[in-house]
C-alpha positions as CSV (number, residue, x, y, z in Angstrom):
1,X,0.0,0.0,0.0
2,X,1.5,3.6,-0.9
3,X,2.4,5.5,2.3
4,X,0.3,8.6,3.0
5,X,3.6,10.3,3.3
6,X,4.9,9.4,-0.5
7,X,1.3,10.2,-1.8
8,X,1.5,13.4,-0.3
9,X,5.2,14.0,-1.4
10,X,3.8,13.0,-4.8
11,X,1.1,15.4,-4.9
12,X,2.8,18.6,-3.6
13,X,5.9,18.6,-6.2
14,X,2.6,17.7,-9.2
15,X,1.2,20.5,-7.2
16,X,4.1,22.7,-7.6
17,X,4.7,21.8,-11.0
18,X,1.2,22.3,-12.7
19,X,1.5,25.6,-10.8
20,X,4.8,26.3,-12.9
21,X,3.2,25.4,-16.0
22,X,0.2,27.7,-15.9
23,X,2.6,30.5,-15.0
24,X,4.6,29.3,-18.2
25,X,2.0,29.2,-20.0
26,X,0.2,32.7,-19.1
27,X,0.2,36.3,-21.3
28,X,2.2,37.8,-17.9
29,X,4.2,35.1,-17.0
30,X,5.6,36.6,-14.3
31,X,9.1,36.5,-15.2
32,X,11.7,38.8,-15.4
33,X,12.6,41.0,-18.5
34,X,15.0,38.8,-20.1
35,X,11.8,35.9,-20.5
36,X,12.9,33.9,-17.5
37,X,10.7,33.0,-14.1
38,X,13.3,32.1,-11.6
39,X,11.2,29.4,-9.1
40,X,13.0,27.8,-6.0
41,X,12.3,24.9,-4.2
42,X,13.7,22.5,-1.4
43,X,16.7,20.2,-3.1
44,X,19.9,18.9,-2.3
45,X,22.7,17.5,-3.6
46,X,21.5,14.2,-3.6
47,X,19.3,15.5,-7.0
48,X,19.1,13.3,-9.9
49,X,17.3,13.6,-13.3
50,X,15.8,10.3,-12.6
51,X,12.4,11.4,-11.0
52,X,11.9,7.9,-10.4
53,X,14.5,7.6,-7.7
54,X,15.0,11.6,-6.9
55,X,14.1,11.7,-3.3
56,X,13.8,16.1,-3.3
57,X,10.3,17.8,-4.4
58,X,12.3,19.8,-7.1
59,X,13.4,16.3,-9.0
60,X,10.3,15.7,-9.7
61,X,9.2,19.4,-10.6
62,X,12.1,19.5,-13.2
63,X,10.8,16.3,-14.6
64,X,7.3,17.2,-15.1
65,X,8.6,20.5,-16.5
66,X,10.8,18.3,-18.9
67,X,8.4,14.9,-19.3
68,X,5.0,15.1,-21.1
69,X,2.4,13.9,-18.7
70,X,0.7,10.7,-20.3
71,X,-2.8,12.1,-18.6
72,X,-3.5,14.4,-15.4
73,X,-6.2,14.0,-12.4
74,X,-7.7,17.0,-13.3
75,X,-11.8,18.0,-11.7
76,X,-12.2,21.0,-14.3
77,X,-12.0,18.6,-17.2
78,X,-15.3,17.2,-18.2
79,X,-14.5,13.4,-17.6
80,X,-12.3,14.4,-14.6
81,X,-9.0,13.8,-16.8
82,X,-6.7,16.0,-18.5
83,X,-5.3,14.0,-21.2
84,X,-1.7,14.2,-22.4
85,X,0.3,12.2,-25.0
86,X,-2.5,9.7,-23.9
87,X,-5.2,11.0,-25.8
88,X,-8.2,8.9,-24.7
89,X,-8.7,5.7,-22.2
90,X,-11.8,3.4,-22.9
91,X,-12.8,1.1,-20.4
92,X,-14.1,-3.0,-20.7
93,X,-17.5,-3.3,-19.8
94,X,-16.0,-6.2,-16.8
95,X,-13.5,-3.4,-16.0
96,X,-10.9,-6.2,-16.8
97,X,-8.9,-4.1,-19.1
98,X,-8.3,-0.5,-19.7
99,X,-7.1,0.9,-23.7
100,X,-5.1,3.3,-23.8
101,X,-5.4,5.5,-27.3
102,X,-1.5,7.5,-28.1
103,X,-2.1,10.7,-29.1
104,X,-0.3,11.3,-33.3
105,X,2.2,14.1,-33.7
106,X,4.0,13.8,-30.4
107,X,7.8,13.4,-30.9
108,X,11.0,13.4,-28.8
109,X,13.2,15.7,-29.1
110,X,15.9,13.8,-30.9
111,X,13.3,13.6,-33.3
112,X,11.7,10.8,-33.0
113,X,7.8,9.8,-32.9
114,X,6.8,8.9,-29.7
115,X,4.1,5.5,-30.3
116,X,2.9,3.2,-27.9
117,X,5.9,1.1,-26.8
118,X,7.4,4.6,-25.4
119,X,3.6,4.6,-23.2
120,X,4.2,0.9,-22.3
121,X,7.9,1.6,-21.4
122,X,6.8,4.9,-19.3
123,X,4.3,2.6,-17.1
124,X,6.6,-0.6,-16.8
125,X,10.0,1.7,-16.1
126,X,9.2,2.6,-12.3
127,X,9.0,-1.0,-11.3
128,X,12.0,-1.9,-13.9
129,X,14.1,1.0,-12.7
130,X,12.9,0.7,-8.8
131,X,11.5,3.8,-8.7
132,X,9.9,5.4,-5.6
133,X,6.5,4.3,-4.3
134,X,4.7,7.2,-5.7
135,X,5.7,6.6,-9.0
136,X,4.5,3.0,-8.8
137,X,0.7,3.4,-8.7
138,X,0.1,2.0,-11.9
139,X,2.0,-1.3,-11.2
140,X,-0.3,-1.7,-8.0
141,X,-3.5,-2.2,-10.2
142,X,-2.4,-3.7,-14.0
143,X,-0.6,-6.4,-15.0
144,X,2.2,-4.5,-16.4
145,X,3.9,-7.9,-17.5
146,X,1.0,-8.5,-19.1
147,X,0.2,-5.8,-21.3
148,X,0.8,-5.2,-24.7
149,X,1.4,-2.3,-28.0
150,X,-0.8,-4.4,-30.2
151,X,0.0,-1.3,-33.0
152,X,1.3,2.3,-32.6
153,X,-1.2,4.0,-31.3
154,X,-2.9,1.3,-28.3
155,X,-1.6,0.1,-25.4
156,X,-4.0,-2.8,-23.6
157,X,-3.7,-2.8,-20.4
158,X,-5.5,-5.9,-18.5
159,X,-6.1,-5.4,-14.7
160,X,-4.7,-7.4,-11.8
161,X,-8.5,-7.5,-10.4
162,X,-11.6,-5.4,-11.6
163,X,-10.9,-1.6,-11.1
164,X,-13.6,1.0,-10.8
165,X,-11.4,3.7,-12.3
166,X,-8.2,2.9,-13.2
167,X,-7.8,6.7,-14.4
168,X,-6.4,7.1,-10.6
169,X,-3.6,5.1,-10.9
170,X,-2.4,5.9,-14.6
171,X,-3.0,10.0,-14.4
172,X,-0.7,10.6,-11.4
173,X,2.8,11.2,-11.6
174,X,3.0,9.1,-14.7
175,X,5.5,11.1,-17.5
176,X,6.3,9.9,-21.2
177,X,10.0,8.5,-21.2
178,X,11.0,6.9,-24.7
179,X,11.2,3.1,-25.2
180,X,14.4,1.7,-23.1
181,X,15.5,5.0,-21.4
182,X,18.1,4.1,-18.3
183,X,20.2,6.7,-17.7
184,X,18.6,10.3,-17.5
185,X,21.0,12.9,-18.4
186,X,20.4,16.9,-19.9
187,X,20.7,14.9,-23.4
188,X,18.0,12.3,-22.5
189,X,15.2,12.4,-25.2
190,X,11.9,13.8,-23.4
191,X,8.6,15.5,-25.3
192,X,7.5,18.0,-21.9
193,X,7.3,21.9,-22.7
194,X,10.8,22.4,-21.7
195,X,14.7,21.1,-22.4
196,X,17.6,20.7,-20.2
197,X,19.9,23.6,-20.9
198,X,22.4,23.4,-17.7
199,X,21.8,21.0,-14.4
200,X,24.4,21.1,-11.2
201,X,22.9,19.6,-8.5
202,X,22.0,21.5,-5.4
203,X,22.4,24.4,-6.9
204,X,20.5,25.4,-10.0
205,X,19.0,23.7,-13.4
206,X,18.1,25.9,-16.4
207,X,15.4,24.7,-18.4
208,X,14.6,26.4,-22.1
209,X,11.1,26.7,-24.0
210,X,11.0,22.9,-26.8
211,X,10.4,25.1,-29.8
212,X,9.0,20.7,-30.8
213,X,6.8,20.9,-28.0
214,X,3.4,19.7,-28.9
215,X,1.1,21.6,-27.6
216,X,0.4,25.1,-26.0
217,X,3.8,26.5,-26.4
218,X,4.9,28.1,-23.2
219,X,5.3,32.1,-23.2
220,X,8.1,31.9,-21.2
221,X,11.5,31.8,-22.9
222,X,13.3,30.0,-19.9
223,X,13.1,28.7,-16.4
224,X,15.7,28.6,-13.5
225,X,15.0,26.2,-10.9
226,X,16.7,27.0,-8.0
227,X,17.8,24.6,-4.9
228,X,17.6,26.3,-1.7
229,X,16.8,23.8,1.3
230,X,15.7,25.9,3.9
231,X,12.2,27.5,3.8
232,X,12.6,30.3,5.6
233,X,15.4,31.4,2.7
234,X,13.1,30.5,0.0
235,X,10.6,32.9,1.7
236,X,13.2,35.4,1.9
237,X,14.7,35.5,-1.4
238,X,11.0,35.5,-3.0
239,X,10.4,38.5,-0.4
240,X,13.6,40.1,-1.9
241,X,12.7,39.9,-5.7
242,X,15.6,37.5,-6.6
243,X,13.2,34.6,-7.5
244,X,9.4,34.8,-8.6
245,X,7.7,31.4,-7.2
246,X,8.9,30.0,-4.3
247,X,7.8,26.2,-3.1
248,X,7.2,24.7,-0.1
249,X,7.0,27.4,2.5
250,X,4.4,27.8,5.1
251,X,1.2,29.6,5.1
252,X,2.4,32.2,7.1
253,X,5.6,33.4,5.2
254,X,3.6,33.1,2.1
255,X,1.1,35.4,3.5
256,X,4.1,37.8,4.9
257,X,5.9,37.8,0.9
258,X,5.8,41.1,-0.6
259,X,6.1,39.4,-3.7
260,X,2.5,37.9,-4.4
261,X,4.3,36.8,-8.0
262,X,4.0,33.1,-6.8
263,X,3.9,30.1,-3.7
264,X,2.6,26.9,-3.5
């Protein structure tokens, strides 16, 4: 059973991140002149581009800021789903299997078409690459082993035991990684609305707009993620005008900010 904690851990960086992207993706932005919104949240130097094992908030920010989503938990959509490079999920009548329909057009950014082994790969790799209970959600319900890319665009996904909604488990914290991805480096093929430009751990990643990305294009030329541990510091510095959206801090020096730009 997934921990309250690692759901919760889960939920705030996805929290964090979606908050990023609507910034992104705004008229305003809220950036600075030169196109970039400078964002920090708690890291380390124990950060990795693996989101599967990162154990900080901000790895798995980056990644969702890097990663297309392959569908989102979202309550303003009218089937409760924002869909992704997933572009549709029908359901068996016995609720015994769950289809998955790809989404055409969607392509990596070494150029290559992203189908549905890439979809099958992104829902089998936490368990193949031990990733974190959070990211393992979709394992706890499917037969991953199981399941199958019948052509390009469906993946058949038959269930472990009959599932109500199996929505929950494969539109949280699930991100598009192409077909046999193991090593996750600034040059790692990803589809999300922004690239890699510069990583050093504990200390800052720069992320720049995918000119390939497929859909909204984000206004924002840039991003700077920035690692600073302690929440009182993040406060400050979003306080002081050297960042714009500061994660993780408490109600109370959110509420004290002069910088209303952005928290979460």
């Amino acid at each position: 059973m997934l921990s309250t904690r690692g759901r919760r851990a889960g939920g705030l960086a996805a929290g964090a991140a979606a908050a990023l992207l609507v910034t992104g993706c705004s008229a305003s932005g809220g950036a600075s002149a030169d196109g970039t919104l400078r964002a920090a949240f708690s890291g380390g130097t124990a950060e990795t581009l693996n989101y599967f094992r990162g154990p900080t908030a901000l790895d798995y920010v980056r990644a969702r800021l890097v990663h297309a989503p392959l569908c989102e938990l979202d309550p303003a959509s009218p089937d409760g789903v924002s869909y992704g490079v997933v572009e549709s999920i029908e359901v068996a009548d016995d609720l015994s299997e769950y289809t998955l329909r790809v989404r055409d057009g969607v392509r990596f950014t070494d150029g290559s078409e992203l189908t549905s082994k890439d979809v099958l790969y992104s829902l089998r790799a936490p368990v193949e690459l031990d990733g974190l209970p959070f990211t393992l959600l979709a394992a706890r319900g499917f037969d991953l082993d199981a399941a199958s890319a019948p052509d390009a665009s469906t993946v058949v996904l038959p269930t472990l035991s009959p599932i109500a909604d199996g929505r929950e488990l494969v539109c949280q914290s699930m991100l598009a990684i192409k077909d046999g991805t193991k090593e996750f480096t600034p040059d790692t093929p990803s589809s999300g609305p922004f690239t890699i430009a510069a990583f050093e751990p504990g200390r800052t990643t720069l992320l720049e707009r995918n000119p390939g990305y497929y859909g909204t294009a984000p206004s924002l030329e840039s991003i700077e993620l920035l690692s600073i541990p302690d929440g009182t510091a993040r406060a400050n510095a979003l306080r002081q005008g050297q960042i714009d959206f500061a994660g993780g801090i408490a109600p109370a020096q959110a509420r004290t900010s002069a910088r209303p730009t952005g928290s979460r």
